[in-house]
matplotlib code that plots the C-alpha trace (Angstrom):
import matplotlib.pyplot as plt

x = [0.0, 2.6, 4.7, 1.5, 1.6, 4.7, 4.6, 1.7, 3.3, 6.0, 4.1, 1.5, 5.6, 6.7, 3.9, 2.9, 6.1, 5.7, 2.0, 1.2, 3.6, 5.9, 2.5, 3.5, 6.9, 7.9, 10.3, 10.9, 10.8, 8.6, 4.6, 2.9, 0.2, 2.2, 4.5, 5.1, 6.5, 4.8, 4.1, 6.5, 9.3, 7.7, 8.5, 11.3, 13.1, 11.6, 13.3, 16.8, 16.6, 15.5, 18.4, 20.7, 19.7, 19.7, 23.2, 24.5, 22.9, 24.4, 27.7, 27.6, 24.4, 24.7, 24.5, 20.8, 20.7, 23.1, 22.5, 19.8, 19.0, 16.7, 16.3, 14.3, 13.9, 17.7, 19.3, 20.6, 21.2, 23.0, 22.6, 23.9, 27.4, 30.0, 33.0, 36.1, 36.2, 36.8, 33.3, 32.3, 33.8, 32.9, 28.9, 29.4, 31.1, 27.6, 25.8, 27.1, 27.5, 23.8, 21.7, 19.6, 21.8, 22.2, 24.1, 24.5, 24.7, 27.2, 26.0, 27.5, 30.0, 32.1, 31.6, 33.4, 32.9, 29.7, 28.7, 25.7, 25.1, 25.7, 23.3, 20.4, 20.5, 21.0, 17.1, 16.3, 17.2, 15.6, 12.0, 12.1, 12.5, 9.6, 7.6, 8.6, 7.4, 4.3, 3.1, 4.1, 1.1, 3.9, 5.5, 4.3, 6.5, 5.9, 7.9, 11.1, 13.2, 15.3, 18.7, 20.7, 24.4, 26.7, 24.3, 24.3, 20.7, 20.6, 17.5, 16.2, 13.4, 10.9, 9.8, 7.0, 8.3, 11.2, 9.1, 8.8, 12.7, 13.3, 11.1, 12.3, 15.7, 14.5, 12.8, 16.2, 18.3, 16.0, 15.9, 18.8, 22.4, 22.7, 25.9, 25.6, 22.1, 23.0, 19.5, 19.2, 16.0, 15.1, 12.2, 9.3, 10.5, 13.6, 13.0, 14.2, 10.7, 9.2, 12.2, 10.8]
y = [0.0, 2.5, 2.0, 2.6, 5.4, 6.8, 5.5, 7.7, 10.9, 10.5, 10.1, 13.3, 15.3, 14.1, 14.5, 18.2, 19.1, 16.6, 18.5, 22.0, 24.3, 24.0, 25.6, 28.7, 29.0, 30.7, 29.2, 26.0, 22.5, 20.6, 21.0, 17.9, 18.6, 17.8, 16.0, 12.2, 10.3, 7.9, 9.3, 6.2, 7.8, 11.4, 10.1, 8.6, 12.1, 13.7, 11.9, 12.0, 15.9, 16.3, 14.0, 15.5, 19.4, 18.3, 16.7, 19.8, 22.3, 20.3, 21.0, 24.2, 26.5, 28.8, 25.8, 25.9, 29.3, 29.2, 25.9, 24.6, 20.8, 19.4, 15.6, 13.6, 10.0, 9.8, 12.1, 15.3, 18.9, 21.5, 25.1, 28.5, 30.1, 29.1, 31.0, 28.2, 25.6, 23.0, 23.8, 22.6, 19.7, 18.5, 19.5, 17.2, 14.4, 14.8, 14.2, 10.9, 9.8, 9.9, 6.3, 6.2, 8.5, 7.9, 11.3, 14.7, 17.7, 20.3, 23.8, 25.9, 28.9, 30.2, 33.5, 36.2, 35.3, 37.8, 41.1, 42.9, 43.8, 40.3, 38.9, 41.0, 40.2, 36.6, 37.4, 38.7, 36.0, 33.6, 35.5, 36.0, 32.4, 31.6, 33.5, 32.6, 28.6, 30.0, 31.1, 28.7, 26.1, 22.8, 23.2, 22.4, 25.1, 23.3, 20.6, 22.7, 24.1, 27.4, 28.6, 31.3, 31.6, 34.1, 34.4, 30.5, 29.6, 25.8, 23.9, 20.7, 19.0, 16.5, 16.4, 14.6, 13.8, 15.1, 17.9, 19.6, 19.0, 21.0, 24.1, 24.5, 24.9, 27.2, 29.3, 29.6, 30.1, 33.3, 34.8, 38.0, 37.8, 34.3, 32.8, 29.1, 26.7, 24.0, 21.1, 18.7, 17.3, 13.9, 12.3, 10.5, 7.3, 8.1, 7.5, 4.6, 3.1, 3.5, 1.1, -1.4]
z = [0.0, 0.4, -2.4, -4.6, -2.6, -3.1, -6.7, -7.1, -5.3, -7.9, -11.0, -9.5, -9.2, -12.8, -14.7, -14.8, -15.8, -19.4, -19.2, -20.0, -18.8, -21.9, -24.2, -22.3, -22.1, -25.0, -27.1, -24.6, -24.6, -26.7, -26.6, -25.6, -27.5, -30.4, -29.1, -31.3, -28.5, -26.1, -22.6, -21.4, -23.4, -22.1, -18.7, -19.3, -20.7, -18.2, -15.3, -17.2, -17.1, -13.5, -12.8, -14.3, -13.9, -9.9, -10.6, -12.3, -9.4, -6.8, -8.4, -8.9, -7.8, -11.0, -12.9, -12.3, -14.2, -16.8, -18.0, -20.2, -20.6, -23.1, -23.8, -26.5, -26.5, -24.8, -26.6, -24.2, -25.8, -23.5, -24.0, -21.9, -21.0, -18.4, -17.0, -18.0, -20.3, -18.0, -16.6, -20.1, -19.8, -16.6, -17.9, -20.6, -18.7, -16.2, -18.9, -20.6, -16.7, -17.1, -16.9, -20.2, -22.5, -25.9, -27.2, -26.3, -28.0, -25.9, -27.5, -24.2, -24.9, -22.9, -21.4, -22.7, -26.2, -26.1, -25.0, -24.6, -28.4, -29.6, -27.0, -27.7, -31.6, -30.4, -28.2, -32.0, -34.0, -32.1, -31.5, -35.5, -35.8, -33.4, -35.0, -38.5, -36.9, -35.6, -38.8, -41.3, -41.4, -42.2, -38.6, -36.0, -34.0, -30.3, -31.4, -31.4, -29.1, -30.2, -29.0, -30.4, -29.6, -31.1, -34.4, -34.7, -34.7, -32.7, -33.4, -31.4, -31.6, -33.8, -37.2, -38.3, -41.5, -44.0, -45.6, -41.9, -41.0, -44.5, -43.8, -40.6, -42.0, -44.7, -42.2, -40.3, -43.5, -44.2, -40.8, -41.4, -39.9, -39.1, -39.4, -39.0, -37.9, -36.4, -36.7, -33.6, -35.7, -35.4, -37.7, -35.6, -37.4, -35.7, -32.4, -30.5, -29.3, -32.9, -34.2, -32.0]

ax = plt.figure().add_subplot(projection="3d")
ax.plot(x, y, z, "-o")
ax.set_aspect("equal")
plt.show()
């Protein structure tokens, strides 16, 4: 009787964050409404991340700021700034150490690389973008999470099929002063538990 208990404490704790608040976060994580993967795999993500964002926080505090974790289906992408590169790669090391990982993407630059001017056309490259998703009618612009470093527009998320991968990438080619985009997009036929 108490494990159900306690079972059912922790799925009521895990599941509102897979739930809901990602439809009003701008430009975070990926909607559920849209979202191709089962709510096992949902889960399964979801308790990666929390282990991992509690194992980088317990590291270092500031971690919990500066740091940005996003997983699909296994697959980890890091985003935000650190002081050293050595703080890099300890992140990175964290997250392989990780039970369940199958890659990770390390997007995190090192601070000093940046100032003020480069970081508010970063906040305007990646709002353009957003919006450039919202209103194309092929994308379904929940499924994608946005990060814009240094004018290199980095894109993770799920594509429902090739078409959708392509104008995304179009969308970000067009968007004015980007250096580089850097796709994180996997296919719905991609993912692991569709392979089964």
């Amino acid at each position: 009787m108490i494990k159900k208990i306690i079972s059912l404490a922790i799925l009521i704790l895990i599941l509102p964050s897979c739930v809901g608040s990602n439809l009003s976060t701008f430009g975070k994580g990926v909607s559920i409404g849209f979202d191709p993967r089962t709510v096992g795999m949902q889960i399964d993500d979801t308790i990666m991340q929390k282990k991992l964002v509690t194992k980088l926080t317990l590291t270092k505090k500031k971690y919990f700021l500066s740091i940005q974790v996003e997983i699909l289906d296994g697959r980890i992408f890091l985003t935000g700034k650190v002081d050293e590169p050595e703080d890099k790669i300890k992140i990175t090391k964290m997250a392989w150490e990780t039970n369940g990982v199958r890659s990770v993407k390390n997007a995190i630059e090192i601070k000093g690389q940046s100032n003020f001017k480069s970081t508010t056309k970063d906040i305007l490259i990646t709002a353009q973008l957003r919006t450039a998703l919202l209103f194309n009618k092929l994308v379904k612009s929940g499924n994608y999470t946005l990060e814009t470093i240094n004018k290199r527009i980095y894109i993770f998320g799920i594509a429902s099929d090739d078409k959708e991968k392509e104008e995304v990438m179009e969308e970000a080619k067009k968007i004015y002063d980007v250096e580089e985009v850097i796709p994180t997009i996997y296919l719905v036929s991609e993912l692991s538990r569709n392979k089964i």
